[in-house]
C-alpha positions in Angstrom: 88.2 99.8 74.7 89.6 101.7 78.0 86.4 103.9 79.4 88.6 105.6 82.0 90.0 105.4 85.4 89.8 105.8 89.2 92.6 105.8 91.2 92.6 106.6 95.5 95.4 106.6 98.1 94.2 106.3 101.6 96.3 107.3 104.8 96.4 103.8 106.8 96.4 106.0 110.0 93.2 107.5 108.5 91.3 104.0 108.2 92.6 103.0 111.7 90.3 105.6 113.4 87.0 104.2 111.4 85.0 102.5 114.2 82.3 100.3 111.9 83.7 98.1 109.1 80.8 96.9 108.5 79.5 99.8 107.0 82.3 99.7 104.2 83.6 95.7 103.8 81.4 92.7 103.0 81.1 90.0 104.8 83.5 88.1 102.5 85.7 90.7 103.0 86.0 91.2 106.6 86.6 86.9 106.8 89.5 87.6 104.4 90.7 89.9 106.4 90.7 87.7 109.4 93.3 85.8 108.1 95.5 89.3 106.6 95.0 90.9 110.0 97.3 94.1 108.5 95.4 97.3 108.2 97.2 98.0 105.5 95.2 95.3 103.7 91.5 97.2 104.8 93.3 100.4 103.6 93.9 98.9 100.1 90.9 97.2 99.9 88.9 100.7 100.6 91.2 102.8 98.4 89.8 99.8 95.8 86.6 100.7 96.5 86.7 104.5 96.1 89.2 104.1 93.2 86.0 102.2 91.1 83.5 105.2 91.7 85.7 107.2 90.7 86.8 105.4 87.6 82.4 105.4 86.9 82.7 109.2 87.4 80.1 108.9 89.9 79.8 110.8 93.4 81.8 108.2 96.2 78.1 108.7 98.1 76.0 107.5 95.2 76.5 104.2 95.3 77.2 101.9 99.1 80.7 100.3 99.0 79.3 97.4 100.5 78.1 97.2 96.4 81.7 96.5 96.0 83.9 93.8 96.9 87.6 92.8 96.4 87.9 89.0 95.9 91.3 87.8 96.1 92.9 84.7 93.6 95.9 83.5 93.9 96.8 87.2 95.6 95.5 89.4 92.8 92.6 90.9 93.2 89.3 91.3 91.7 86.1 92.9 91.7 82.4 91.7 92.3 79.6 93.8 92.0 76.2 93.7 93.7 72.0 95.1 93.5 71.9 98.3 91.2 76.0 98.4 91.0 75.8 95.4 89.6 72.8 96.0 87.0 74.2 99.2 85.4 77.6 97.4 85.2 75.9 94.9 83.1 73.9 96.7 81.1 77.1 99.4 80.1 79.1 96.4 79.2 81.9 97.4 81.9 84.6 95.4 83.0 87.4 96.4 85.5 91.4 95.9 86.2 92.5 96.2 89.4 95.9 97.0 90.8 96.3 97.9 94.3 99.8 98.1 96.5 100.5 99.7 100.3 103.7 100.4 102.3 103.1 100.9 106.0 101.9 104.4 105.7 99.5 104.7 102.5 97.8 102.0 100.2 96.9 103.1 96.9 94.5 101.6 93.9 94.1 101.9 90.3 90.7 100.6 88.2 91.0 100.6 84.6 87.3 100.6 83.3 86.7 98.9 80.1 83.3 98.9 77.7 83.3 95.3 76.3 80.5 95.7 74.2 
C-alpha cells in the first residue's frame, strides 16, 4: 500500500557552491561519484535525499542525510538506510521507489513510500 511521497528539484548551480560534501554524501557515495565526476550526479543524489524526508513527512533537519544513501545497480538507484533512519524504517514496515533524472541545469527525485506490513 502507497504511504505517500517526496519529491525535490535542486538547482545544480545551487549544489556547486556547497563547500563540504562530506556533511551530506556517504562515503560510498562520494567513491561513486569519483567515477560520475558530473555535478549533476551529486545534485540528484541530494534531491534523493531530501525527496525521502519529505516522502516521511518529517522536517529535512530531523534526520542527517548522511542516514541516507543512493546505491546504484545496474544504473537504477536505490536506497540504504542507517542508525535511527534505519530503525524506524523497520519497525513502520516502509519500503521506498526511487526515480531520479537531471538535465544540465536541475536534477529532480521522486520517493514512493510504501507500508509492507
Amino acid at each position: 500500500m502507497i504511504v505517500s511521497n517526496g519529491i525535490d528539484i535542486v538547482s545544480v548551480s545551487s549544489l556547486e557552491k556547497v563547500s563540504n560534501y562530506k556533511k551530506i554524501f556517504t562515503s560510498n557515495e562520494m567513491e561513486y561519484f569519483d567515477s560520475h565526476k558530473s555535478i549533476q550526479t551529486k545534485s540528484g543524489v541530494y534531491a534523493a535525499k531530501e525527496a525521502v524526508l519529505k516522502s516521511l513527512g518529517v522536517a529535512l533537519n530531523v534526520y542527517s542525510l548522511l542516514l541516507i544513501e543512493v546505491v546504484h545497480i545496474n544504473y537504477k538507484p536505490f536506497l540504504k538506510f542507517y542508525g535511527e533512519l534505519n530503525e524506524y524504517i523497520k519497525k513502520e514496515g516502509l519500503e521506498f521507489s526511487l526515480s531520479i533524472s537531471h538535465d544540465e541545469d536541475y536534477a529532480i527525485a521522486s520517493v514512493i513510500c510504501y507500508k509492507v506490513n
